[in-house]
C-alpha positions as CSV (number, residue, x, y, z in Angstrom):
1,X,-24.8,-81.3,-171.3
2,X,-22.9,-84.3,-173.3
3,X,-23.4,-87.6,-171.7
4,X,-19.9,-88.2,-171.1
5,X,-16.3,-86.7,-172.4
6,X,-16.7,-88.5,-176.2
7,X,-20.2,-88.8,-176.6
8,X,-23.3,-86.7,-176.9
9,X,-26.4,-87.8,-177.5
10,X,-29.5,-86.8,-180.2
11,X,-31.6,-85.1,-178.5
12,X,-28.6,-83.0,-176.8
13,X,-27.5,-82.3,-180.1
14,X,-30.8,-80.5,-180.8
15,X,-31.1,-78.4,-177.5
16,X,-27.8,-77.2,-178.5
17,X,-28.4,-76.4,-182.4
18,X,-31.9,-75.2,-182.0
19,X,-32.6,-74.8,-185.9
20,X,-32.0,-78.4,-186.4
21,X,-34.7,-81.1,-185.5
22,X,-34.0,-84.4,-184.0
23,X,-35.1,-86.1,-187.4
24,X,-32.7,-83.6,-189.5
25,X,-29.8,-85.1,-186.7
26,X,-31.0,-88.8,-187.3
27,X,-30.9,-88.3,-191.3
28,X,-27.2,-86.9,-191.0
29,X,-26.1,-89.5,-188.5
30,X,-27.8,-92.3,-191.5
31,X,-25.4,-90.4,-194.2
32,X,-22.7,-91.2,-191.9
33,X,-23.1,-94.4,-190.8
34,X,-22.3,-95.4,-194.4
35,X,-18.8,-93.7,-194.5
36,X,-16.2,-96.5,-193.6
37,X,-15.3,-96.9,-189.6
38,X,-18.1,-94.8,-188.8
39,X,-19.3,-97.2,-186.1
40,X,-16.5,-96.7,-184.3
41,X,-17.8,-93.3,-183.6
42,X,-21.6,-93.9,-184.0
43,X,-23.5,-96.5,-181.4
44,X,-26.4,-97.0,-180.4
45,X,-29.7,-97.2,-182.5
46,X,-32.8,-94.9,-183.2
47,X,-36.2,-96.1,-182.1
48,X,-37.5,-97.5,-178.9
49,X,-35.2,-98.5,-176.1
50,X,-32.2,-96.8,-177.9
51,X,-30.7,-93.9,-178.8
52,X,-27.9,-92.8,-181.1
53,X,-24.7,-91.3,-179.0
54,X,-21.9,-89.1,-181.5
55,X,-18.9,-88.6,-180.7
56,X,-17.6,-85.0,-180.7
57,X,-15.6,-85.4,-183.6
58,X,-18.5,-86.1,-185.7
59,X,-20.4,-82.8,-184.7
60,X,-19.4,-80.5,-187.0
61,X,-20.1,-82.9,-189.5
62,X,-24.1,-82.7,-188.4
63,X,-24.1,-78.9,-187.7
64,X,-23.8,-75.9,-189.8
65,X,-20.2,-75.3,-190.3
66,X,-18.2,-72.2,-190.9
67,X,-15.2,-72.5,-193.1
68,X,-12.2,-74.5,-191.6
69,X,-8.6,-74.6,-192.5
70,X,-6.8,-78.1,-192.8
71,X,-2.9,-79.5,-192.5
72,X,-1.1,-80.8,-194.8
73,X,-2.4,-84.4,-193.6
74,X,-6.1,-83.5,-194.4
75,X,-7.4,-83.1,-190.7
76,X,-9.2,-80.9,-189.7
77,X,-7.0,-77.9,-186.9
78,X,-9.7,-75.2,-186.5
79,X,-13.7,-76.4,-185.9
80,X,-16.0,-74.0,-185.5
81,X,-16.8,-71.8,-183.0
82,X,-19.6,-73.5,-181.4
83,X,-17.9,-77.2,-181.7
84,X,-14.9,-75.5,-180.0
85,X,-16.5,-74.8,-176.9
86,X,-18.7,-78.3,-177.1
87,X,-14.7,-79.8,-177.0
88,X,-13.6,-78.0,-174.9
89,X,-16.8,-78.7,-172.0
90,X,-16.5,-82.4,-172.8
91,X,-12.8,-82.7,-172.9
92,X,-10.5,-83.6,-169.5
93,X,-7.3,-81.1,-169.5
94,X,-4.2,-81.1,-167.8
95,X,-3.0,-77.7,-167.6
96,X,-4.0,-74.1,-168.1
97,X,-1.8,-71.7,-169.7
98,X,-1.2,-68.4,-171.1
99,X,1.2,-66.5,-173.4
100,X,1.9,-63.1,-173.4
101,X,4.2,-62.2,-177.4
102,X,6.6,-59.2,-177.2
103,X,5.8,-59.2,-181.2
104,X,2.6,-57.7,-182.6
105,X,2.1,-61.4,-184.5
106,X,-1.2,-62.2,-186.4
107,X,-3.4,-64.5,-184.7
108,X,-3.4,-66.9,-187.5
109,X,0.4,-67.0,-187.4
110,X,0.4,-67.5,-183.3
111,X,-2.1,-70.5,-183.4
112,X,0.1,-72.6,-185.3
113,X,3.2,-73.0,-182.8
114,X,0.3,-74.7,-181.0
115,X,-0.5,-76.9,-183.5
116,X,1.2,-80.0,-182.5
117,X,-0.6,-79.9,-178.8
118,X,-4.2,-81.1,-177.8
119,X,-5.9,-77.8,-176.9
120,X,-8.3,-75.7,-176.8
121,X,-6.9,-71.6,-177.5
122,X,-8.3,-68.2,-176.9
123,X,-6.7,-65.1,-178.8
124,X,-7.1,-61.7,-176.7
125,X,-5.4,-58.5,-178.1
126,X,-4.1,-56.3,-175.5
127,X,-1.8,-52.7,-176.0
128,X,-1.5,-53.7,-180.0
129,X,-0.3,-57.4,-179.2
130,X,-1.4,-60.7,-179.3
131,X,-2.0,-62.8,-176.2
132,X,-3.4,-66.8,-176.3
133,X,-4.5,-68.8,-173.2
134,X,-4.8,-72.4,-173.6
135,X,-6.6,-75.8,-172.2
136,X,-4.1,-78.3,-173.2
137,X,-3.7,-82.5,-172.6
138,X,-0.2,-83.5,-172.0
139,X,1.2,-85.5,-169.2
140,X,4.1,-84.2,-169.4
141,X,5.3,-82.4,-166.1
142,X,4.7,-78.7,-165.9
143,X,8.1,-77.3,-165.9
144,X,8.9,-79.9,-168.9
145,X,5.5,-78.7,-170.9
146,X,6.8,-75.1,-170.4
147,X,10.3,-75.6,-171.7
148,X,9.1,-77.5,-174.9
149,X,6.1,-74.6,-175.8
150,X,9.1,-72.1,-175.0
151,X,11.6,-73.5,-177.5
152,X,8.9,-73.7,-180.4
153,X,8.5,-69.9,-180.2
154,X,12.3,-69.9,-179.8
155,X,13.0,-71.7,-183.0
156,X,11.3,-69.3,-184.5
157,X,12.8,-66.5,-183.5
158,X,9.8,-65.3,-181.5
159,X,10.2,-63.1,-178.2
160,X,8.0,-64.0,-175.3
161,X,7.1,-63.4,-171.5
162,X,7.5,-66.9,-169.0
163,X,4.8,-68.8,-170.0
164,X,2.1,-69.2,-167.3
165,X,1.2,-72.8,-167.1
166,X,-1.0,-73.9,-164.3
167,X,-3.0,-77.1,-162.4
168,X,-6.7,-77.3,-164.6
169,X,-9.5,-77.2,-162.3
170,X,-12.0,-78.9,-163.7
171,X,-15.1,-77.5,-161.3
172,X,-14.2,-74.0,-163.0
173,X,-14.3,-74.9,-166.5
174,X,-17.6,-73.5,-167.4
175,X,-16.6,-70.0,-165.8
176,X,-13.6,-70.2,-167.3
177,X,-15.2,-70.4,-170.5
178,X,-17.2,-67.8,-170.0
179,X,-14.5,-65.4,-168.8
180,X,-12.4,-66.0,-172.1
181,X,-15.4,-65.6,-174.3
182,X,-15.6,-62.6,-172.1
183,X,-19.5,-63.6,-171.8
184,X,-21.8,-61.9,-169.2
185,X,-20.3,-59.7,-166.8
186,X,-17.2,-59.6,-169.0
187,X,-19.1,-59.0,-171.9
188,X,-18.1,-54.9,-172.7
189,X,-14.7,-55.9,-173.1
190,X,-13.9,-56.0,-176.8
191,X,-10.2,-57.6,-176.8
192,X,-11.6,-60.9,-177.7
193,X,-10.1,-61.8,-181.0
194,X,-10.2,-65.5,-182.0
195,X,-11.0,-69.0,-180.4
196,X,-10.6,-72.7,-181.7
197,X,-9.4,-76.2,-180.9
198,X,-6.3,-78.6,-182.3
199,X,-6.8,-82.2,-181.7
């Protein structure tokens, strides 16, 4: 498991991505210690006494990536699968949430009302309609949080059920993950449609 919220370390990088050695890791990590601000994202040091620590953002640079889709700005909304659910383990969330849409709406189209918010998302697809539960970061209150994700939809002309919008509990985030991802016991169910982050 990563070392702390931000960083993961080498050798954790390898346990996770099996097909890559911890040498392969400590070339990439030498490519990218030459890109400009890198070491604010990079420490430590390979050899004896030290080790380097990466900071999830730089993981799907040192990892086989599938293809992503960008903003107009350039960075990165959608990471892979795999660096989704590394982000969301390693990541302290507020609240949990969940909306249902009246409107059969393509997944694609629903993730981006989220895309202004820090979260991790889910797409199920239940009775020929869209559903998305989130792990977002906001300090907003609750009943705040609810009215602004509400009015985005509104805007847009976009019929949904009260959002659900809970407490995160942080000592039920790994079978929470594994419940969404609809992973052992929840495995048969085939509703599962999409998953991703926006940070």
């Amino acid at each position: 498991m990563p070392i702390n919220n931000e960083y993961i370390s080498v050798k954790e990088i390898s346990n996770k991505y099996s097909t890559l050695s911890t040498k392969q890791i400590r070339n990439r990590i030498k490519k990218l210690k030459d890109v400009n601000d890198s070491t604010l994202i990079i420490c430590g040091k390979k050899g004896r006494g030290g080790d380097y620590l990466i900071h999830y953002s730089l993981l799907q640079y040192l990892v086989k990536r599938e293809r992503k889709e960008k903003k107009n700005t350039g960075h990165l909304i959608r990471k892979n699968r795999n660096f989704s659910e590394i982000f969301f383990l390693t990541n302290t969330w507020d609240f949990f949430g969940c909306v249902n849409i009246n409107n059969d709406i393509d997944y694609n189209e629903l993730t981006k009302f989220f895309e202004p918010y820090n979260i991790f998302y889910v797409i199920h697809r239940k009775k020929e309609k869209n559903h998305i539960h989130f792990a977002i970061k906001n300090h907003k209150c609750k009943s705040d949080l609810k009215q602004e994700i509400s009015s985005i939809f509104h805007k847009k002309k976009i019929s949904i059920d009260e959002i659900f919008l809970t407490n995160f509990i942080s000592d039920l985030k790994k079978k929470s993950l594994e419940y969404l991802l609809r992973r052992g016991e929840h495995s048969k169910k085939r509703d599962l449609i999409d998953w991703g982050c926006f940070y």
